[in-house]
N, C-alpha and C positions, 0 to 999 in steps of 0.2 A: 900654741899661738892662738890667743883669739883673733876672730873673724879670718880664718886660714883661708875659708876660699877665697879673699881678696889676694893671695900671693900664693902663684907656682913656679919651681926655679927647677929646672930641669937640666942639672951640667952631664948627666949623659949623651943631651942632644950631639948631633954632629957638628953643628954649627955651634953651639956654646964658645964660648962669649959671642956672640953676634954684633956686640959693639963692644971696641974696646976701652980698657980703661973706668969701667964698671967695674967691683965689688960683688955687687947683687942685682938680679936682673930680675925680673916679673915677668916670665914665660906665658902667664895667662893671655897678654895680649901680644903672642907671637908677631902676627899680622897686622897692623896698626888699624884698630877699625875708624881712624882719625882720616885714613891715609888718602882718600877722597874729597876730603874737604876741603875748600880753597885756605880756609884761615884757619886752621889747625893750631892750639894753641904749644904745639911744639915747634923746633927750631929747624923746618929743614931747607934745602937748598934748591935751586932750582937751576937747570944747565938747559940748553937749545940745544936738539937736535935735530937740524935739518928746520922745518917750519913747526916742530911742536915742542911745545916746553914741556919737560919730564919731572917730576918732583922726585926728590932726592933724599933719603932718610935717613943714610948711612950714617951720619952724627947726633941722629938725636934720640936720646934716650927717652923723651914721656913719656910714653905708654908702659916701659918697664921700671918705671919707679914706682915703687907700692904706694906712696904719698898719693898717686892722682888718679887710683882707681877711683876712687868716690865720682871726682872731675871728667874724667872719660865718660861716666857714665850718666851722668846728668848732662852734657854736649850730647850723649847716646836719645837721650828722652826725650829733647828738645830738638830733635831733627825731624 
């Protein structure tokens, strides 16, 4: 596979799938290095608890689509 370090899929993890309903996941960005950002340009959710809003990522897949490593990483250079 060219450019391979753009893509690591680890289905030994314990958690594999970590969302479902994916195919193929992109392990490189386990941790969503998005996942601080107010406007993330992925799809997540936001629930109240108590007086602090919690962001929610459970449904959204960008970060482990191989498509937007390039995109993650240019949001990554411009921060």
């Amino acid at each position: 596979m060219s450019f391979s370090y753009r893509y690591f899929e680890n289905r030994d993890c314990q958690y594999y799938p970590c969302h479902k309903g994916t195919d193929e996941i992109n392990c490189l960005f386990c941790y969503c290095p998005l996942y601080r950002l107010e406007n993330c340009p992925g799809n997540p959710e936001y629930k109240q608890k108590g007086d602090k809003t919690i962001k929610v990522c459970t449904n959204c897949t960008f970060p482990h689509q191989k498509e937007n490593y390039d995109r993650i990483n240019d949001i990554l250079k411009n921060l």
